[in-house]
N, C-alpha and C positions, 0 to 999 in steps of 0.2 A: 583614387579621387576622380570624381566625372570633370569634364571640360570645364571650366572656368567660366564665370559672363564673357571678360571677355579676350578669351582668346582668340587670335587673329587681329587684335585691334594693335596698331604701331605707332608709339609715338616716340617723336625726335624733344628731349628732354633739356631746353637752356637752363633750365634752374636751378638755383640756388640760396644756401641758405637755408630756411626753415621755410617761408612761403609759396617758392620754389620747388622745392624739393620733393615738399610732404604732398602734392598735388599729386607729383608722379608718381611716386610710391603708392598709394592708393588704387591706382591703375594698376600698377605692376602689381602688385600684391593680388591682384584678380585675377591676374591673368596676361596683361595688355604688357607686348613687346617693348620695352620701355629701352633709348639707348640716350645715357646723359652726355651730354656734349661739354667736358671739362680743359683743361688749359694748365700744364704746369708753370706756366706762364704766371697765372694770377691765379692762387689755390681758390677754391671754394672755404669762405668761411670758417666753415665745420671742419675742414681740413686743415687748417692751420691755426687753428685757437683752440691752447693747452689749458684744457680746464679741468681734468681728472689724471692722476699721479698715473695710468698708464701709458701716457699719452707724452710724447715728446715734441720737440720743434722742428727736426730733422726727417719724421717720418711722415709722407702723408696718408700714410694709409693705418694706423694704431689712434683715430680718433671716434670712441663709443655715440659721439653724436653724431657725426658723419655716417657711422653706419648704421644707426636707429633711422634717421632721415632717407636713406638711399636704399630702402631693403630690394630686391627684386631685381634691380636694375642688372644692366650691362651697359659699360663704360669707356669712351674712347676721345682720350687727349687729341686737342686741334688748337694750335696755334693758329688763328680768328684772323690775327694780321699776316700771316703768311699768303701771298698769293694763290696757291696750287691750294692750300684750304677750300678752298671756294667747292672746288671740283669735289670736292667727297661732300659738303654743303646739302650741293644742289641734288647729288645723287640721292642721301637722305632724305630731301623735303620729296621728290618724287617717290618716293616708299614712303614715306607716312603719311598716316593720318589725321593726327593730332601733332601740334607743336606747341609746347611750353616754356614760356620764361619771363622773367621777372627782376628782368635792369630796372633801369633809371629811363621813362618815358622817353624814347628817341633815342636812345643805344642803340636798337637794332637796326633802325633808321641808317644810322650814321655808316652802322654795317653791310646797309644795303641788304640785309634779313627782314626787313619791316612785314607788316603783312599782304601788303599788294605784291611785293615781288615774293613770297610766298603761291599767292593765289595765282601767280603767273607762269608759275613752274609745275604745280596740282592746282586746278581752280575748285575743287570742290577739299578743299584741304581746311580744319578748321584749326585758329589759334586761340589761344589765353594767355595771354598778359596781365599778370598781378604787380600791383604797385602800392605805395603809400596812398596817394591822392586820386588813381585814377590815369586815366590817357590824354585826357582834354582838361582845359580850365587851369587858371591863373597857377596854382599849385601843381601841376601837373609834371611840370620838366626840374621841378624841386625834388634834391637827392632827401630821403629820410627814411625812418626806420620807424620798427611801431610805434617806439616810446611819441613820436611826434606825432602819427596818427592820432595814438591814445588822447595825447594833451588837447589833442586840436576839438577833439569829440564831445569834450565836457565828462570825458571819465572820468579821468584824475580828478576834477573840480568836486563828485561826488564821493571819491575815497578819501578814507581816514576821519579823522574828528572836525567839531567845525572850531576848536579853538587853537586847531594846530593847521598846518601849512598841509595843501594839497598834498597826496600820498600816491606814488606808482607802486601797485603791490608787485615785490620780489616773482610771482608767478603769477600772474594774477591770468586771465582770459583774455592771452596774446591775441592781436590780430593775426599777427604772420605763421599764429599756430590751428586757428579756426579756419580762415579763408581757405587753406589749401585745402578741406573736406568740402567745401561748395565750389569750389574751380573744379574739380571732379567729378560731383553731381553735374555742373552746368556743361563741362562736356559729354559725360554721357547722356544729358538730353540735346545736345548738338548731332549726337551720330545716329539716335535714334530719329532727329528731325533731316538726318543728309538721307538718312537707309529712306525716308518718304518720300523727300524732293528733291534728291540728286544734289542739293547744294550744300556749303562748308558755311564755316561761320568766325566770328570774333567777338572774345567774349574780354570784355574789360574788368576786371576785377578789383574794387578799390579796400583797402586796409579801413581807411577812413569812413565811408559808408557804414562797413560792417561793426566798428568801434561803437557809431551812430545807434545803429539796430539794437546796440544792447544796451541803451542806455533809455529805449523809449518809453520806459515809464515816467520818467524826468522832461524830458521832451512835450509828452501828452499833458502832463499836469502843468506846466508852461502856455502851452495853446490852447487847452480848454478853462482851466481854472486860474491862470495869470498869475500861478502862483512858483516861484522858483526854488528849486529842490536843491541842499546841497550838504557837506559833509553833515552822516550821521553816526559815527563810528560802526558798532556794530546792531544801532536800532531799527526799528522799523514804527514807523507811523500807526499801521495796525496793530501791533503785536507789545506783547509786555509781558514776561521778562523773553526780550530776544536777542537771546548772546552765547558770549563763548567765557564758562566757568570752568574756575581749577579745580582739579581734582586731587585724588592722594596720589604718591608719586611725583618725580621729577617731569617738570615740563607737560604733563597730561592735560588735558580739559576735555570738555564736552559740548557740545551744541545745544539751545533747548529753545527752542518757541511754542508761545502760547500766543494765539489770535482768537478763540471763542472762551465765553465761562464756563462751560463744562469742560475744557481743555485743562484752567487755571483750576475746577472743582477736583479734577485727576490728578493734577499736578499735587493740589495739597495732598489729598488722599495719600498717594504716593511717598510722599516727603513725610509720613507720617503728623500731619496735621499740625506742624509746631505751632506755637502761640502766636506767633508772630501773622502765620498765614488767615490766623482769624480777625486783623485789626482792620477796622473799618476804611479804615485808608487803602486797601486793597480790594477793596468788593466791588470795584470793579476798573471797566479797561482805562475809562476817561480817572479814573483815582489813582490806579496802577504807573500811570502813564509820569503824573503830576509828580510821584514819588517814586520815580524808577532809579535811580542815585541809590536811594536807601535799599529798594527793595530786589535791587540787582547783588547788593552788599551782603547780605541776609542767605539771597540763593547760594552765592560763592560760599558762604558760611558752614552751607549745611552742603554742598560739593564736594567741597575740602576735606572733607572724612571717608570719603567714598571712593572707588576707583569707579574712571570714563566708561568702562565696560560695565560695572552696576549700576551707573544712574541710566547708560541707556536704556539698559533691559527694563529695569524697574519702571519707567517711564513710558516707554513703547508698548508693555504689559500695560499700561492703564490708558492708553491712548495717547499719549503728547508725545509731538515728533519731538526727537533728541537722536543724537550722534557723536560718539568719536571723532575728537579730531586728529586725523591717525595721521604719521608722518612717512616717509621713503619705505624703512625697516617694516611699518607696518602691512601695506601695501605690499611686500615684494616677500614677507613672508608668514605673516599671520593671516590676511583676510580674505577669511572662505568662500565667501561670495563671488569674487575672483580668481580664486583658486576652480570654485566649480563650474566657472563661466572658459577656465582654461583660457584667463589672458593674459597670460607669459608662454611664447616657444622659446626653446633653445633654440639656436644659429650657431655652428662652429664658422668664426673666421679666420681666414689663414693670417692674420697678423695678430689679430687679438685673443683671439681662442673660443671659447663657448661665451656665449654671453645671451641673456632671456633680455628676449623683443618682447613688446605690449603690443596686441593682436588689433584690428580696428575696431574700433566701437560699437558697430552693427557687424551681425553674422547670416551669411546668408543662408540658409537650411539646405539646400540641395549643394553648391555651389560656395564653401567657403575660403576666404583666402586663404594662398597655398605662398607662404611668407619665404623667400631666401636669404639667405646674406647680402650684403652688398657687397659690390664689384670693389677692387683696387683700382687705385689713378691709371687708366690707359690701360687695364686688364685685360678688354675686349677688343684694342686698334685692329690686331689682327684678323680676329675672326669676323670682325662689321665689316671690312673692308675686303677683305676673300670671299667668305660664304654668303653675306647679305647682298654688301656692293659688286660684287661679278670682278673685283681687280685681279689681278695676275698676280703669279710671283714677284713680277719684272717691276711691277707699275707699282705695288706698294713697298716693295725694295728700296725703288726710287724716288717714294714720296718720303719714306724715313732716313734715308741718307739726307734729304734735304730741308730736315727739320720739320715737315709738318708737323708730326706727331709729338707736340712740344705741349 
């Protein structure tokens, strides 16, 4: 494999959790020296919350989300309140380039890690800080987590039905899973703008914002039209029938939108022209719309005898988007298009064993990620601190006799 974008690039990694975390990995996964800064003092999240049968309370290094989160990296426990911490700290910030992390607004502050005494020890050193709310403003130094971003953004207020109670979807398009792919874009246009003018940067990254962004078609039709958007289950203003039908088989459905009349002239085609799709009440969107109760009842109807895999086909053959709506199992072992894009690697880890990573979303043709395992809790003390940091035998002997490496 040729050189990576970017190798040679070093970043000192606070993060954690999933907004944290996945920022750095993206880096590392490229190339970029990635060294996490952890504490068995106070686990990482992912490390200590047993959410899959392989995974124990006792171990911190046998957690499959901790090590989807952390790929690439190398890792070295520091006890944060220990005084003599400071000194391997400071040596770090002076070798990187990038610094990541994602407390609670004025953690680091309080650390005396902030970003000025960053810029004081490397001035052209750039940081990002990801949070719920932001670095500045009233909300700022409030502890919270997506779901409060979510709520605060007016998402929730547009999921689910409008005769039932606001809905947080089980997966739905986390903040603290999105942001860390633009914390990594915005730093690598931070090092392309220092490689010009010799200077570093801080980049503030807010959950909540980015909640915002994805909600501006609600937003827009508010400030332009005055009109307020809100739960529509799974419809669409333009479109009719736009939803998710059963199909034969347990638990199966499939997707199906129609937004033009040659769309809905396909769709019947397809559905074999039942009786029904000739009743004048359907002929068209503003009729479609009026009777979509019935005429969503009708599609289920004629779903229900078919498997998700033939109504797509038969549908996409005649033009109407439609899709499976495919679950884990599907994804991880039936769906070709993924399969041929080759986004699952194996990774053997030495606590868990083999286990298939999901590659990043963009690939880059010359230059694709080169994915490793991740590190164990304090895996790397050693070697960061001999071969990177220049210590002795004598001097890191004597930092772990004396608890740093906690």
């Amino acid at each position: 494999m040729s050189e990576q974008v970017l190798e040679g690039i070093k970043v000192l990694d606070f993060g954690w959790a999933i907004a944290g975390s996945v920022g750095g990995k993206q880096l590392a996964d490229h190339g970029a020296r990635v060294i996490r800064i952890e504490s068995k003092k106070r686990l990482d999240l992912t490390r200590s919350g047993v959410q899959l049968s392989i995974s124990s309370k006792e171990n911190p290094d046998d957690k499959p989300h901790y090590t989807y989160y952390n790929t690439s990296k190398m890792s070295i426990s520091l006890n944060l309140k220990h005084p003599r911490s400071r000194e391997i700290i400071e040596k770090l910030v002076q070798w990187a380039d990038v610094v990541n992390e994602n407390f609670t607004p004025g953690t680091m502050a309080k650390m005396g890690l902030d970003y000025s005494f960053m810029r004081s020890i490397k001035p052209d050193i750039i940081m990002v800080s990801s949070s719920v709310y932001g670095q500045q403003g009233p909300l700022s130094h409030e502890w919270g987590v997506n779901g409060t971003g979510n709520a605060l953004s007016g998402r929730f207020d547009l999921s689910g039905w409008a005769d039932r109670d606001p809905l947080e979807p089980s997966n739905g398009i986390y903040g603290d899973a999105v942001l860390p792919f633009l914390t990594a874009m915005a730093v690598v246009a931070a090092l392309d703008y220092r490689k010009r003018t010799g200077k570093g940067q801080y980049i503030d990254a807010s959950m909540l914002d980015l909640c915002i962004h994805q909600v501006t078609p609600a937003v827009l039709e508010w400030e332009i039209n005055g009109h307020l958007q809100s739960r529509n289950g799974n419809r669409h203003p333009e479109a009719c029938p736009h939803g998710i039908f059963p199909c034969l088989g347990e638990d199966k459905w499939v997707a199906i939108t129609i937004f033009t009349e040659a769309e809905w002239k396909s769709f019947c085609g397809a559905a074999g022209n039942p009786v029904w799709t000739k009743d004048v009440k359907f002929g068209s969107l503003k009729s479609r719309k009026e009777y979509e109760d019935e005429l969503e009842q009708l599609v289920g109807e004629w779903t229900v005898n078919h498997t998700n895999v033939e109504i797509m086909e038969k549908l996409q053959a005649a033009g109407v988007p439609a899709g499976i709506v495919q679950d884990g199992r599907d994804l991880m072992k039936t769906d070709e298009q993924l399969k041929y894009r080759k986004f699952l690697v194996p990774l053997k880890h030495p606590v868990i064993g083999l286990m298939d990573h999901p590659t990043p979303p963009y690939k880059l043709s010359f230059n694709p990620a080169n994915i490793k395992t991740s590190p164990c809790l304090g895996e790397h003390n050693e070697y960061v601190c001999k071969n990177i940091l220049g210590l002795s035998d004598v001097e890191f002997t004597e930092l772990l006799e004396q608890g740093v490496f906690e």
